[in-house]
N, C-alpha and C positions, 0 to 999 in steps of 0.2 A: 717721245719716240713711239712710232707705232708696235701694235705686237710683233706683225709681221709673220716671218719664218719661225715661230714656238718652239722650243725645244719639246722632245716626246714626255718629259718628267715633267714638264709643268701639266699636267692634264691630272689631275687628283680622281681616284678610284675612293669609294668608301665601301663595306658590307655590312650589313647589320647581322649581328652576330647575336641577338636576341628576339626576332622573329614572330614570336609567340608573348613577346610583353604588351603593355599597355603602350607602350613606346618605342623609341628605336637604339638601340646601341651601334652609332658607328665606330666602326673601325677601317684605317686607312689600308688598303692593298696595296703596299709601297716597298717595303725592307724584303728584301733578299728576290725583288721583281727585276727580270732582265728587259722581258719583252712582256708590251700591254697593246693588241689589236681590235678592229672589232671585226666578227667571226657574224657578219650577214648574206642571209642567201637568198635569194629573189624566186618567187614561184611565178613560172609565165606561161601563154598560150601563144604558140604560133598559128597562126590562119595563114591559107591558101587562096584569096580571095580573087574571082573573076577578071575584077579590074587590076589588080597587081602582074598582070602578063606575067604569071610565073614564079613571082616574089615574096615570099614571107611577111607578115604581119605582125608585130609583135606586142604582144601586152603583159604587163606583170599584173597577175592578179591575186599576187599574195607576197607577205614579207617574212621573214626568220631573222630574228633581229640576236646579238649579242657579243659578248667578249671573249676573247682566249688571253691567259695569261702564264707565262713561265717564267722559270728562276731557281733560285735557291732555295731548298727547303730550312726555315731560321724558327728552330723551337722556343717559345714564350713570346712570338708575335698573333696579338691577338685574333689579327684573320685569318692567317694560316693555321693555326691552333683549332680554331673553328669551322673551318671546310676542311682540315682533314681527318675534323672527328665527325665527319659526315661522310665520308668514304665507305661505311658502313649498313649507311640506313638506303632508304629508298622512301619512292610516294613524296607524301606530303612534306616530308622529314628534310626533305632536301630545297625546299620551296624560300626563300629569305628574300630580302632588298636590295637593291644595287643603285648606289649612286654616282654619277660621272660630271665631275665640272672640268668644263674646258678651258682653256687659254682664255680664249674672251669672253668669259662669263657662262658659256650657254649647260644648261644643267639638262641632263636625264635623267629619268629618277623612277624605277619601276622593280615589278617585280619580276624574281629570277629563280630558276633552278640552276643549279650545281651539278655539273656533271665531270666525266671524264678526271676525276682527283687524281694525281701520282702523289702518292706520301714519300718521298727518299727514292734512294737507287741513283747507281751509277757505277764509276771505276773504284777503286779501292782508294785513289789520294785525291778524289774530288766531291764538293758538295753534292751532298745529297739533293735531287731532282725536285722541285714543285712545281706543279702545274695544275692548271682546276679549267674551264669552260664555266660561263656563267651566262644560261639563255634565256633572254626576256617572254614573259608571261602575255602576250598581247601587248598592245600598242602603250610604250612608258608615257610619264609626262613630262611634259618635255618646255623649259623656259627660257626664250629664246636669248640670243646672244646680247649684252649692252654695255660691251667694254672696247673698246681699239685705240686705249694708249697704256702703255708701261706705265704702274704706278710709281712714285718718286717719295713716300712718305705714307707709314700707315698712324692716322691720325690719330690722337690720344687717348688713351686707356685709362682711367680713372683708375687710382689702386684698388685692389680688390679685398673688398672684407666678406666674411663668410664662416658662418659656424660651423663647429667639430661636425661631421657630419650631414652636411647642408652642401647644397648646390648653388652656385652662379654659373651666368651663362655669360661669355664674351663674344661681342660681337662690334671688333674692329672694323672699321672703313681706312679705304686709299684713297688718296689724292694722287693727281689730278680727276675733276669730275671725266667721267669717261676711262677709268682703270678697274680692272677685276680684283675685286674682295675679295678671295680665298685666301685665306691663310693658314697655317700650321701652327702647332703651338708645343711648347716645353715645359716641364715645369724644374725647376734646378732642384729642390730637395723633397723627391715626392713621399719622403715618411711624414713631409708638413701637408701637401697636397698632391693631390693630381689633376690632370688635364685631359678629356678624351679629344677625340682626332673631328669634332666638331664643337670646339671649344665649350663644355659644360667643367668647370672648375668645381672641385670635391675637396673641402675640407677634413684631412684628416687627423693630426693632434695641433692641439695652442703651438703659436710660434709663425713666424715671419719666410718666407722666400719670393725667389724672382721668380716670375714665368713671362719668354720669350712669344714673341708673336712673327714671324715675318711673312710674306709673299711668297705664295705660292707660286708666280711667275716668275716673281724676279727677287730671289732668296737674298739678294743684298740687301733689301729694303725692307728694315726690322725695327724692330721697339721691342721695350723692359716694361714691364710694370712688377710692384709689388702685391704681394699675396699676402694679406693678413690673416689665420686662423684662431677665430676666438673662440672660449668655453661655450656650451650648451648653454642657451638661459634654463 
């Protein structure tokens, strides 16, 4: 089955929420999110040109690229917890990463400022308001699209073992050739591990659980693996 007409949820948002490390921490922009657009403005020149008998000429000679996103404000979700302890600062302070995979694959992937944060507010018997702006730094990078069929099967995941303390990375494939790789991940008992929102799995005490994997297009289409966490050598 082709992708086709996407639903607006399958399009995965990430923020890196540590900015300033050696690395990136994502975190998904997804829970308590109504609406995710993109928020681009075109800088143009119009001409009046001799031979246009009258008529306008049109060129864009600059781009403002970025997102708007609103919803509910949901406290102990990682990115919102983290853009609205930036509501504060300014400068550089507000500067992070933003990552957007599409439907069919296609990833942007640049830097962004933060702006416009609402932390809470509203009526008295309704959730509290979120909303943030998040505007690209010059031109992201950008890889282009290489999926145009629903995948039917995410291919198998060896169990995972991994020390107290120690990191694996998972990195699931779909079937059929020609289906987008995104996936989301769970972990079932995360006092044994966790999982962040770009699958790096963190061993935290000895002992056994599951973590879910599915499609991020098409969230029926999931797999189990197990989690093994051993002692420290």
């Amino acid at each position: 089955m082709d992708i086709g007409f996407a639903m607006n949820y399958t399009n995965l948002y990430l923020i890196d929420t540590t900015p300033d490390a050696a690395s990136r921490t994502w975190a998904r922009v997804g829970q308590g999110i109504l609406t995710a657009e993109p928020d681009n403005e075109d800088e143009t020149a119009e001409d009046y040109y001799f031979d246009g008998a009258g008529a306008a000429e049109t060129d864009v000679t600059g781009v403002k690229l970025g997102y708007k996103f609103s919803g509910n404000r949901c406290y102990g979700n990682a990115s919102q917890d983290y853009i609205c302890g930036l509501s504060v600062e300014s400068g550089g302070k507000r500067k992070t990463n933003l990552r957007h995979i599409a439907p069919n694959g296609r990833i942007i992937d640049g830097s962004v400022t933060i702006t416009d944060i609402v932390d809470g507010g509203g009526d008295a018997n309704s959730k509290g308001t979120f909303e943030f702006a998040a505007r690209l730094n010059g031109r992201p990078n950008i890889v282009s699209p290489n999926a145009t069929v629903m995948p039917e099967a995410i291919s198998t995941v060896a169990p995972i073992s991994v020390s107290k303390g120690k990191t694996s990375v998972l990195a699931p494939t779909t079937t059929p050739l020609g289906s987008p790789n995104t996936c989301v991940f769970a972990v079932e008992d995360v006092s044994i591990a966790t999982v962040s929102d770009d699958g790096i799995v963190t061993g935290i005490s000895v002992g056994k659980t599951k973590l879910s994997i599915k499609s991020m297009v098409l969230p029926s289409v999931r797999t189990e693996v197990e989690v093994t966490v051993t002692a420290t050598a």
